[in-house]
N, C-alpha and C positions, 0 to 999 in steps of 0.2 A: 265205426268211423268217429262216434265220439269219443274226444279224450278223456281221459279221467280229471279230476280238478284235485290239486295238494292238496294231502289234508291239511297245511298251514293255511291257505286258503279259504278254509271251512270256517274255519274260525273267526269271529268277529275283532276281538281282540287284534290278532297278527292283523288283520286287513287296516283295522286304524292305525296300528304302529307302520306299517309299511308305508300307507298313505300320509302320514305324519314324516317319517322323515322325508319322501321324497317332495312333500312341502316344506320343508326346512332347507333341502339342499338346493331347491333350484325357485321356489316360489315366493318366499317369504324377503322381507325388505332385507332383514342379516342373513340373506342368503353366502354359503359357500363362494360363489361365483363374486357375491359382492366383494365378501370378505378377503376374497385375491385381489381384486382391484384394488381395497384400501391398502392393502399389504404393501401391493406396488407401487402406488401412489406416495407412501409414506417412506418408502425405498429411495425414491428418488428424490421426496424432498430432504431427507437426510443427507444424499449425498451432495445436492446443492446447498444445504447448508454449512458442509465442511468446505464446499470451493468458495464458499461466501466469508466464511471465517478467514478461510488464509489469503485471500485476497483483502482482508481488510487488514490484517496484520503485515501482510509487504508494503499497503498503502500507510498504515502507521508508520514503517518503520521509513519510508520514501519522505512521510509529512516531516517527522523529525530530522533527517539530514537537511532536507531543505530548508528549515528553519534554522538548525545550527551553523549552514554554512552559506556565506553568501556569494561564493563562487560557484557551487553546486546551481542554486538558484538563478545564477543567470542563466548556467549554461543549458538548465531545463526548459526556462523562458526563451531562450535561443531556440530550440530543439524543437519544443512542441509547438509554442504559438508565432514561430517566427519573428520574432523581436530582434530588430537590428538597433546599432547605435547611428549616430548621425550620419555618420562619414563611412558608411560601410554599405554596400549590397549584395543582395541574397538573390544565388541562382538556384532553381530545386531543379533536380535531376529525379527523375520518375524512371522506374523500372516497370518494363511492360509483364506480367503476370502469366505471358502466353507463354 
């Protein structure tokens, strides 16, 4: 009824390395487990740093029209923050999202 025990088992050596790396992969602070985390974590800040890049470069290239053209520039200041002229009124029209 009792088993036999590996002879890898026997040895003291194999027992330290076994217990060594199953400390390495799941116990230790640079564990394996972590080491995915960071992976992923650095996955995804990369890829918000390429949406962050080209969003600043639409935004550069949006700052310089607007500066070169001052009909652009109204008609953004129209658009976005509602700016009227004197003698004019603004009706908004909302679209329901349902």
């Amino acid at each position: 009824m009792i088993k036999k025990i590996p002879p890898y088992l026997k040895n003291k050596y194999s027992v330290a390395l076994i217990v060594f790396f199953i400390w390495i992969l799941f116990f230790d602070r640079n564990s394996m487990i972590n080491q995915y985390r960071l992976v992923s974590t650095l996955n995804e800040m990369e890829d918000q740093r390429e949406y962050y890049q080209t969003e600043l470069y639409n935004d550069s290239i949006a700052l310089h029209i607007l500066q070169s053209n001052k009909d652009k520039l109204e008609r953004y200041a129209r658009e976005k923050y509602l700016m009227k002229r004197d003698n004019e009124d603004i009706y908004l029209i909302l679209e329901n999202k349902e």
